[in-house]
C-alpha positions as CSV (number, residue, x, y, z in Angstrom):
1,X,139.0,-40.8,45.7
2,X,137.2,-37.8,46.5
3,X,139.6,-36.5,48.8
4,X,142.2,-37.0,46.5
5,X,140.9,-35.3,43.4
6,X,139.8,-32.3,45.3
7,X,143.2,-31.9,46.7
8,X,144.6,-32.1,43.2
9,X,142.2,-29.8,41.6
10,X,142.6,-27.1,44.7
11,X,146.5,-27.7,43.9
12,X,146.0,-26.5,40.5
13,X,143.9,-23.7,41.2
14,X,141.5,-25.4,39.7
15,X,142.6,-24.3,36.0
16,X,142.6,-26.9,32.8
17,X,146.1,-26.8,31.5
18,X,146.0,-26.4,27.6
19,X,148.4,-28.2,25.7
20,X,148.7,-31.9,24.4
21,X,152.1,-33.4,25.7
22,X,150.8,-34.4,29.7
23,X,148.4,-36.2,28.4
24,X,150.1,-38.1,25.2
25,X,152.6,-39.1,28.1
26,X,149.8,-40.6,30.3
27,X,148.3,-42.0,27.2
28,X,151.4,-43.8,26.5
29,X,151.9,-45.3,30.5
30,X,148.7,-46.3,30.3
31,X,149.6,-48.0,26.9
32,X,147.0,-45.7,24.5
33,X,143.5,-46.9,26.0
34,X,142.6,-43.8,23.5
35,X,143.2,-45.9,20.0
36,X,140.9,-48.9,22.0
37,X,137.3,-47.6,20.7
38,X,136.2,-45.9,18.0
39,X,134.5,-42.4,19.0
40,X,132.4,-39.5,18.2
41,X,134.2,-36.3,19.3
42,X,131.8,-33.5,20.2
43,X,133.4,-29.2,20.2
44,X,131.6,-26.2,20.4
45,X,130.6,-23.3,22.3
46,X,126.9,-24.5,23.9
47,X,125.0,-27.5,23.1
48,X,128.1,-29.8,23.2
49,X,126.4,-32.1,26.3
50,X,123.3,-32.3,24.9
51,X,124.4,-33.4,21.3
52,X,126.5,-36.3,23.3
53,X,123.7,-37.2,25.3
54,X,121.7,-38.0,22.6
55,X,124.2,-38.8,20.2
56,X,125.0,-41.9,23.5
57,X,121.4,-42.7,23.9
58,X,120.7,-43.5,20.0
59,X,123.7,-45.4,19.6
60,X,122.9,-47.6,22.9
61,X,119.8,-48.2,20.9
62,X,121.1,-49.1,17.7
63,X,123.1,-52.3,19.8
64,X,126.8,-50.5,20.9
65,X,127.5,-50.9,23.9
66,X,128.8,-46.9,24.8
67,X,131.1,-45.0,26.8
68,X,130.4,-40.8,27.3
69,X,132.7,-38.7,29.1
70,X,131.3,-35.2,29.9
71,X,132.4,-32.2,32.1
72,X,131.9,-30.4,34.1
73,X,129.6,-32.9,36.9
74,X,127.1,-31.1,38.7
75,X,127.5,-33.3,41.6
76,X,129.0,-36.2,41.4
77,X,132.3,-36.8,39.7
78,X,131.8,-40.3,38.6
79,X,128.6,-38.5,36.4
80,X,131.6,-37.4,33.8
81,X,132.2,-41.2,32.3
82,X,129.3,-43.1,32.0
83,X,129.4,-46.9,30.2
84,X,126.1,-48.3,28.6
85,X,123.5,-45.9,30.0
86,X,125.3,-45.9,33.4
87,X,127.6,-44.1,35.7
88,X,131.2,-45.9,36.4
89,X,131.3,-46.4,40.2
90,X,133.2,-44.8,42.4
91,X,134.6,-47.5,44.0
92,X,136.6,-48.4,40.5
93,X,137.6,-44.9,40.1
94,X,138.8,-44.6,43.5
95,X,140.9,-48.1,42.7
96,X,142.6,-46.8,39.5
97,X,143.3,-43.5,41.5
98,X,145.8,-45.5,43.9
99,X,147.2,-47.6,42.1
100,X,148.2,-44.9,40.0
101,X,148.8,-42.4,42.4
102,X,152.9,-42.6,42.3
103,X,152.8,-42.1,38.8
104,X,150.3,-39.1,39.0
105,X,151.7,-37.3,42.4
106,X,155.7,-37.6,40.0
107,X,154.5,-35.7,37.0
108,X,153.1,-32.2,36.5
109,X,149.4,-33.3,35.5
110,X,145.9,-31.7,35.9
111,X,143.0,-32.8,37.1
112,X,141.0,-32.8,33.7
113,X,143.9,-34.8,31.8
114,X,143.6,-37.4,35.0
115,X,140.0,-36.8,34.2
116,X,140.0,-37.7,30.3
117,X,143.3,-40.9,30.9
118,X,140.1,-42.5,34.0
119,X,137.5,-42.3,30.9
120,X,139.6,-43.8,27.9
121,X,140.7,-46.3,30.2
122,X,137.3,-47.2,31.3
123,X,135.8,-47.4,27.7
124,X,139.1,-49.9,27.2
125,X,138.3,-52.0,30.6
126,X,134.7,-52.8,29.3
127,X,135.3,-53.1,25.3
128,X,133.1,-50.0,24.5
129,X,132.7,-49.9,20.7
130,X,131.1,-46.5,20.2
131,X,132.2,-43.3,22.6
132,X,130.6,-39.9,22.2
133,X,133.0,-37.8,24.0
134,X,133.0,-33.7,24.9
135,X,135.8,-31.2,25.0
136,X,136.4,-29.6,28.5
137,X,137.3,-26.4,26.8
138,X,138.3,-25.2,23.5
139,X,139.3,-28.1,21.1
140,X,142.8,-27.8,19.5
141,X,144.9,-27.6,22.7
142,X,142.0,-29.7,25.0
143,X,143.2,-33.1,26.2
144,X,140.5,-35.1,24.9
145,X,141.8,-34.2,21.2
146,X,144.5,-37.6,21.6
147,X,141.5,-39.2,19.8
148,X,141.1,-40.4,16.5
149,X,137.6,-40.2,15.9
150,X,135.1,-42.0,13.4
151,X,133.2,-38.3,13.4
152,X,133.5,-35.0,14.8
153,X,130.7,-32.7,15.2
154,X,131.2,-28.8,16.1
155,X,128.1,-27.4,17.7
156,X,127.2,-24.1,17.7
157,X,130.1,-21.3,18.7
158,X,129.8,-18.3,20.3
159,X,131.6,-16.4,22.8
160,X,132.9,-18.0,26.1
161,X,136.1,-18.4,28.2
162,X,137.5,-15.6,26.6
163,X,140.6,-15.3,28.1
164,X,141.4,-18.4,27.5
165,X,140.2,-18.8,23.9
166,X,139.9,-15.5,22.3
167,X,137.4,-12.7,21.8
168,X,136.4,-12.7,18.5
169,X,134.2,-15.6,17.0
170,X,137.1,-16.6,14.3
171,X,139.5,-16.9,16.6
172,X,137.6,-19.0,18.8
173,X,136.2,-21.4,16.0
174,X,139.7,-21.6,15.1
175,X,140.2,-23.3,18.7
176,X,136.9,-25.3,18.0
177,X,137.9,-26.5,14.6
178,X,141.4,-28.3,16.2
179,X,139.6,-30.9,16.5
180,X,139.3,-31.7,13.0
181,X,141.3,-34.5,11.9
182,X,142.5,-35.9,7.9
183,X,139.5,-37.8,6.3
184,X,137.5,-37.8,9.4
185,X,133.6,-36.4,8.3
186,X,133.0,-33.0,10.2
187,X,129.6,-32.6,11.3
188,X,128.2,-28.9,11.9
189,X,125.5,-26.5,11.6
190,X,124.7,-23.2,10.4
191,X,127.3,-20.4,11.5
192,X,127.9,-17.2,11.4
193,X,130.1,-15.8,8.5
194,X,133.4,-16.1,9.7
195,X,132.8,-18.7,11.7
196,X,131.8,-20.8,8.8
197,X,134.5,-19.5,6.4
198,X,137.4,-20.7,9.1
199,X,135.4,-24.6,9.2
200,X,135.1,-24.7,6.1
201,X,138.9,-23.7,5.4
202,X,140.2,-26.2,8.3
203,X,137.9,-28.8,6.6
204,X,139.4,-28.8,2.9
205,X,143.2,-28.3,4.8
206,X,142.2,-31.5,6.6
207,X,140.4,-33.4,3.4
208,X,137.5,-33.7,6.0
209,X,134.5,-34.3,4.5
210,X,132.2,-31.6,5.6
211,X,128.5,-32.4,6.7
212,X,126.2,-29.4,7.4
213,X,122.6,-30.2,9.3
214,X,119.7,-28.0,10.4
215,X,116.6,-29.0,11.9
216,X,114.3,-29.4,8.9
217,X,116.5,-32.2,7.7
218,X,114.8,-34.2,10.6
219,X,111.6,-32.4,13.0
220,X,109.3,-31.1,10.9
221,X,107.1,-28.9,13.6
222,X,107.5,-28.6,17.7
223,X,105.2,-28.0,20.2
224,X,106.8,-27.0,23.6
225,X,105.5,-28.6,27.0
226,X,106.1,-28.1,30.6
227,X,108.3,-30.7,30.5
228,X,110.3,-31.3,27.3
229,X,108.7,-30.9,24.0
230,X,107.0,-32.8,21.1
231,X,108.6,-33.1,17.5
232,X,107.2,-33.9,14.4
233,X,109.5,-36.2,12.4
234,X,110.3,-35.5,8.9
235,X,109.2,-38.2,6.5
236,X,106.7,-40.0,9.0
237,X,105.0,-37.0,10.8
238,X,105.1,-39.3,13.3
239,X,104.9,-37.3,16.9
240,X,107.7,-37.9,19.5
241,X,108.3,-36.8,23.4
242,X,111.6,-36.0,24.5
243,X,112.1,-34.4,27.8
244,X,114.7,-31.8,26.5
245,X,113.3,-28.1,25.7
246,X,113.8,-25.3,23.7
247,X,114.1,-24.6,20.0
248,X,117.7,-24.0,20.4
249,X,117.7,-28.3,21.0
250,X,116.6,-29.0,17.7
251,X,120.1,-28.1,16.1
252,X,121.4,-30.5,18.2
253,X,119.1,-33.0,17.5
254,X,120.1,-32.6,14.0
255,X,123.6,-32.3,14.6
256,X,123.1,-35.7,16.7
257,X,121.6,-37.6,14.4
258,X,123.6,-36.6,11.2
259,X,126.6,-37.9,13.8
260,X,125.0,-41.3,14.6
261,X,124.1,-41.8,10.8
262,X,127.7,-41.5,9.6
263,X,129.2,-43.4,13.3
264,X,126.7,-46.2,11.7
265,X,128.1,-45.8,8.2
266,X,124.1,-45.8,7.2
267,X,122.4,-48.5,8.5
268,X,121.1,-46.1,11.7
269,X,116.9,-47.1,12.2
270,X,114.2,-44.9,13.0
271,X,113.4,-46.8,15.8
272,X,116.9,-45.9,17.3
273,X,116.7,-42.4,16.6
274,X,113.1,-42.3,18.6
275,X,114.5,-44.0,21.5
276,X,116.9,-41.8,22.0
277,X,115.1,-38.7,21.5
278,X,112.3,-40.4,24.0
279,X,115.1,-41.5,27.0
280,X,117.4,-39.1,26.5
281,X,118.3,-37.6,30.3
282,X,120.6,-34.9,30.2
283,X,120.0,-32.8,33.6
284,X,120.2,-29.4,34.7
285,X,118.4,-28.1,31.1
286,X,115.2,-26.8,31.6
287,X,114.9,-29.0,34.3
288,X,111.6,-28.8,35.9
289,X,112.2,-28.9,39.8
290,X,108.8,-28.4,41.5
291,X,105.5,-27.6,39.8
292,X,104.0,-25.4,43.2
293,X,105.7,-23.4,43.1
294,X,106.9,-23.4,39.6
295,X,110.7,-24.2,39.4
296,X,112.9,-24.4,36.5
297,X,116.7,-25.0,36.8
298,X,119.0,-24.6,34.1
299,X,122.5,-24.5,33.4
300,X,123.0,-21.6,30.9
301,X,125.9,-19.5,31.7
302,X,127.5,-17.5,29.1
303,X,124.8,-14.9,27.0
304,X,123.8,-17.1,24.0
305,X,122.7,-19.9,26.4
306,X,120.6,-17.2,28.8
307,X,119.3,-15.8,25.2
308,X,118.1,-19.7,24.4
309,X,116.6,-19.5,27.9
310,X,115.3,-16.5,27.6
311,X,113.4,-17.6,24.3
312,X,111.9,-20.9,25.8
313,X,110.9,-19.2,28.7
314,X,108.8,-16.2,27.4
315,X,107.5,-18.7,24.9
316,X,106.1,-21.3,27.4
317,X,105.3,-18.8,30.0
318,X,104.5,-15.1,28.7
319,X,102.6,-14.0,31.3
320,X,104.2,-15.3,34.8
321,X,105.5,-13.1,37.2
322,X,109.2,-14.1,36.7
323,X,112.2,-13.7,39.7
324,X,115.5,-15.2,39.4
325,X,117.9,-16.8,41.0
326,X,121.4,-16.3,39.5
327,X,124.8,-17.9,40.6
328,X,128.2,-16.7,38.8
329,X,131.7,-17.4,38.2
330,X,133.8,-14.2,38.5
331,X,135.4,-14.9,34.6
332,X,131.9,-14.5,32.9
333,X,130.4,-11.9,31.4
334,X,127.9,-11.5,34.4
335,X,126.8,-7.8,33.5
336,X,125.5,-9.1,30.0
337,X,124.2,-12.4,31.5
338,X,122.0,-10.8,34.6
339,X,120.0,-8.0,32.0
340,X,119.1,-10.4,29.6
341,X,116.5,-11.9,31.3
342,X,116.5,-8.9,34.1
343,X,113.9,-6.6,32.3
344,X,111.1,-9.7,32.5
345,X,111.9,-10.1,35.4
346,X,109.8,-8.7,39.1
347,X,112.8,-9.7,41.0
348,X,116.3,-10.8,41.2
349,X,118.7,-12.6,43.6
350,X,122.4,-12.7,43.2
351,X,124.8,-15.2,44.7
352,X,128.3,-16.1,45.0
353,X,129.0,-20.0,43.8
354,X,131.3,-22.3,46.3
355,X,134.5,-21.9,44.0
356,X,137.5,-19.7,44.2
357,X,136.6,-18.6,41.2
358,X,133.3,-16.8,42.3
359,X,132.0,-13.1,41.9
360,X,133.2,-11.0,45.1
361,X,130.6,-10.1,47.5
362,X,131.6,-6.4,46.7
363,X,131.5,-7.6,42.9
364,X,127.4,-9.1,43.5
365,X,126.4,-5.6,45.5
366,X,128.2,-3.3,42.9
367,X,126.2,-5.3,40.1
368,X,122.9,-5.2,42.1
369,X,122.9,-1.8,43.3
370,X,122.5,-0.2,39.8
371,X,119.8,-2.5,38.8
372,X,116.1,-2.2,40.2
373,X,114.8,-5.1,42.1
374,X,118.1,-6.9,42.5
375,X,119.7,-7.8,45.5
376,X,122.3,-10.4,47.0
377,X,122.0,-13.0,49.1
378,X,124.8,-14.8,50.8
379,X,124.5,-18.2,49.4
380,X,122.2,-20.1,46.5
381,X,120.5,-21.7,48.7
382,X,119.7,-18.6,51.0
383,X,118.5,-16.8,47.1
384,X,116.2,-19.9,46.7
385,X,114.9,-19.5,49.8
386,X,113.9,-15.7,49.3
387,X,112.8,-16.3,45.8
388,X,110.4,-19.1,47.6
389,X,109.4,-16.7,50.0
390,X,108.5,-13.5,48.1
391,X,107.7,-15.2,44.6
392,X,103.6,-15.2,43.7
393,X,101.9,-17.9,44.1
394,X,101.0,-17.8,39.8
395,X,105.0,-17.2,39.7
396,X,108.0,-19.0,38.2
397,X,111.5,-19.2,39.7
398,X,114.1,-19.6,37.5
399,X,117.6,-21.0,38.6
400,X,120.6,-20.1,36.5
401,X,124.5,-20.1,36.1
402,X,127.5,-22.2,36.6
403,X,127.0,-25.8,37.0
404,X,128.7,-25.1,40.8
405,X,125.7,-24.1,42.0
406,X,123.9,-27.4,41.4
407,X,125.0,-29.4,44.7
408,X,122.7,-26.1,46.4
409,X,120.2,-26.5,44.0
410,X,119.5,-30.2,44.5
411,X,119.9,-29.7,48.1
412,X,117.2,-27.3,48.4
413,X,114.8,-29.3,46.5
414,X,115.3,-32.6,47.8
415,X,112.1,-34.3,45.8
416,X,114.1,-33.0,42.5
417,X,116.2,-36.3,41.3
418,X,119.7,-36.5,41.7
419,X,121.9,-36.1,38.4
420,X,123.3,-39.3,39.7
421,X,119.5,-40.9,38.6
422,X,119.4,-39.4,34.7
């Protein structure tokens, strides 16, 4: 199975091809698993995976037995489609692979839309009546938009995979806001301006009935911890743990919840919504890795995710010495990425990620050489290793970038758990 996917994906170059047709024609040979379930379908720029994570874990609570399909993995590929709290095995995958493999290997078909046909066809296989499923990029043109969902939610936008979807924040919300369908309640959050003006305008094109959420409607105060945070609930004050961080989480709490409360047309309990905020596991945000020496791991890799991080970590730790450890894609907006967090920063190590798609060498020294205490290493785990070695023993190490550099990550710390485990 493994072998097989890779293949494909290397074939491909490893690009998503936009467009709706490849897939509508595998939805139709595998006779429309997508019309099987109904679903909760999740856009946005960041915060999509954690509003889907919790969004899964509160409806598994309130009784549905659930089906969440996320991308990218950050080590396993069977991680993407997960049924009732649990990872499909890769022994089934590998089983629907063959058998479909002359179909697959005769038409022109990418390795997310073979992603997206393995999940719907899953959720059908085990008579999943609630799915929370992501967009792999964009929304309007991204294969997972076949659905019909019972709600969409658009999290927050900013800019990302600009190429691809546009430079300015209207255009790109435009891309987002595809996913809006007739009728179907839209579920968002505060934006800016223009972002707002272009949802709103898809909303009354689509009759959708528009929902918008912030944090007060639910968490009343927040305290941050070393591991997670506590909220105060609106209405009860009653204190809850959850082990995702950052203030930039309780919009997608919100957004989450709103979701699950429409999905349940109402009749959602407080008791779900506190399991799920307690069990939640969503990995590779904030994730503490070792405690001596102090090491976070996070996946933020466009600017307004490293300005989130940025926020949580000069809030929980003002004072530490701070070095990081930063891994890139070659299509990002490195420059912008790196000085955000740079000037808090005693030292930083640059590295190239195990894709095709990774910053040159000569791309990582020309970046480094103009900015003080910054150097490259040759792999993640050779940067981990020199942050481990020169960091202060009252220090924090702080991983970050594209989910490719996760299989190093977990593979230098070994006692971390798997994403395999969450």
């Amino acid at each position: 199975m493994k072998d097989y996917l890779n293949e494909l994906y290397s074939r491909l170059g490893g690009q998503m091809k936009l467009g709706l047709e490849r897939t509508l024609e595998f939805m139709e040979w595998l006779q429309h698993p997508e019309r099987a379930f109904p679903a909760i379908h999740v856009a946005g720029t960041n915060g999509k995976g954690s509003v889907v994570a919790l969004s899964e874990a509160i409806l598994r609570h309130s009784s549905y037995l659930t089906g969440r399909f996320t991308s990218p993995h950050l080590v396993h590929f069977n991680e993407r489609i997960r049924i009732n709290g649990h990872s499909v095995s890769e022994d089934r995958i590998e089983t629907l692979i063959n058998q479909w493999r002359p179909w697959l290997d005769s038409h022109d078909i990418s390795f997310f839309e073979i992603t997206t046909g393995l999940a719907f066809y899953l959720f059908r296989e085990a008579a999943v009546n609630a799915a929370v499923v992501e967009t792999g990029l964009g929304g309007r043109l991204d294969s997972t938009n076949v659905l019909n969902p019972r709600v969409t939610v658009i999290t927050s936008i900013n800019r990302d995979h600009t190429r691809i979807l546009g430079d300015t924040l209207d255009v790109i919300a435009a891309e987002k806001a595809g996913i809006i369908k007739d009728a179907t309640p839209l579920v968002t959050c505060h934006h800016d301006p223009l972002v707002m003006a272009v949802l709103e305008d898809k909303a009354k094109e689509k009759k959708a009935p528009l929902h918008i959420t912030q944090p007060e409607d639910y968490i009343r105060d927040v305290r941050l911890k070393p591991r997670g945070m506590s909220l105060c609930l609106q209405g009860t004050g009653e204190w809850v743990d959850t082990p995702l961080a950052g203030f930039h989480q309780l919009e997608n709490f919100a957004l989450a919840i709103k979701a699950c409360e429409i999905f349940t047309e109402g009749v959602l309990t407080l008791s779900a919504i506190i399991k799920g905020l307690t069990t939640v596991r969503w990995k590779g945000r904030f994730e503490l890795l070792s405690e001596k020496p102090l090491v976070y791991y996070d996946v933020a890799h466009n600017p307004a995710g490293v300005h989130c991080l940025k926020e949580l970590v000069l809030n929980l730790y003002p004072n530490k010495p701070l070095t990081l450890v930063i891994g890139m894609l070659g299509d990002k907006e490195t420059q912008e990425i790196v000085d955000i967090l740079l000037p808090h920063a005693h030292a930083c190590y640059l590295s190239p990620v195990h894709s095709h798609r990774s910053m040159t060498p000569e791309a990582l020294d020309e970046l480094a050489a103009v900015r003080q205490g910054t150097c490259v290493a040759s792999s993640v785990q050779h940067a981990i290793q020199k942050a481990l070695e020169n960091s202060p023993d009252d220090g924090l190490i702080l991983i970050y970038g594209s989910h490719y550099i996760a299989p190093e990550v977990y593979q230098t710390f070994s006692g971390a758990s798997d994403p395999e485990s969450q």
